[in-house]
C-alpha positions in Angstrom: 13.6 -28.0 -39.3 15.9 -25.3 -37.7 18.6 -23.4 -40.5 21.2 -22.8 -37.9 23.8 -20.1 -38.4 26.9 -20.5 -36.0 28.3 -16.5 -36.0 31.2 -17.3 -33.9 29.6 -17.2 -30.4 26.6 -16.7 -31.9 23.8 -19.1 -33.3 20.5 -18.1 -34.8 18.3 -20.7 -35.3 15.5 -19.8 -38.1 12.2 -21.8 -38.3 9.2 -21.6 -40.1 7.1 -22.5 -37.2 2.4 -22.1 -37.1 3.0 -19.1 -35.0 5.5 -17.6 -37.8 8.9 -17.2 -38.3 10.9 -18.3 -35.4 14.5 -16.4 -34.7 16.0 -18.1 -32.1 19.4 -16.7 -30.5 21.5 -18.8 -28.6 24.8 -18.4 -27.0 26.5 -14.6 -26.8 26.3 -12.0 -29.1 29.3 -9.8 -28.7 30.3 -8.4 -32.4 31.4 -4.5 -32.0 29.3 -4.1 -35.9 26.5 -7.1 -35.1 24.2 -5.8 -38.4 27.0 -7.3 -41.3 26.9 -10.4 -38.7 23.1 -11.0 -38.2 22.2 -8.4 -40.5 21.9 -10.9 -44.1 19.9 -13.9 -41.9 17.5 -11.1 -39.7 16.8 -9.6 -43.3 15.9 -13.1 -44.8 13.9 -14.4 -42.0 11.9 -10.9 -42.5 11.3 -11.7 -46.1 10.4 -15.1 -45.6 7.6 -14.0 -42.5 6.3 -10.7 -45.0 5.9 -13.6 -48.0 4.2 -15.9 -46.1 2.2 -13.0 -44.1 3.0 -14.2 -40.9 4.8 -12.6 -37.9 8.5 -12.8 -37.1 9.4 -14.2 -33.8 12.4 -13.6 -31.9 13.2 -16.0 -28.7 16.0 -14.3 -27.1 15.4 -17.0 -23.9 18.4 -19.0 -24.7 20.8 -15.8 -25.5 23.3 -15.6 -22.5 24.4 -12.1 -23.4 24.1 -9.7 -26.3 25.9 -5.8 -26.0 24.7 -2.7 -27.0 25.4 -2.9 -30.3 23.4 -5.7 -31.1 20.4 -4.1 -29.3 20.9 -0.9 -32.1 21.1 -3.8 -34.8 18.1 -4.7 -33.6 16.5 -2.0 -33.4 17.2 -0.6 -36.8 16.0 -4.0 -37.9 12.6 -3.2 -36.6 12.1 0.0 -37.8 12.6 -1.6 -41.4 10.5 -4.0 -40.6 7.6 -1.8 -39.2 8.2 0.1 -42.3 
């Protein structure tokens, strides 16, 4: 079962799925400061995968736009990550 977040435009649906954890972003992410939007669920669903030891999944497929910003959001997201 799906925890899904409704960020204005924005959902991200978080699963615990065999392959891992599951981000899934639907709709349009448009926020001008996207990491105190998504920031708080990315960071959870990264704990919850580095618990578990499995990898975290993100399924952009269903995301009908997302700007710059939210590419440097994610980006910075998976530097920590890596780290």
């Amino acid at each position: 079962m799906a925890e899904r977040h409704e960020l204005g435009d924005l959902t991200l649906a978080v699963s615990t799925e065999p392959e891992g954890v599951l981000v899934q972003w639907l709709g349009r992410s448009t926020a001008q400061n996207p990491e105190t939007v998504v920031g708080p669920y990315l960071n959870t669903a990264m704990a919850r995968a580095m618990s578990l030891r499995v990898p975290l999944v993100h399924d952009f497929t269903q995301l009908a736009f997302f700007n710059s910003s939210t590419i440097s959001a994610l980006l910075r997201h998976f530097q920590i990550g890596r780290a």
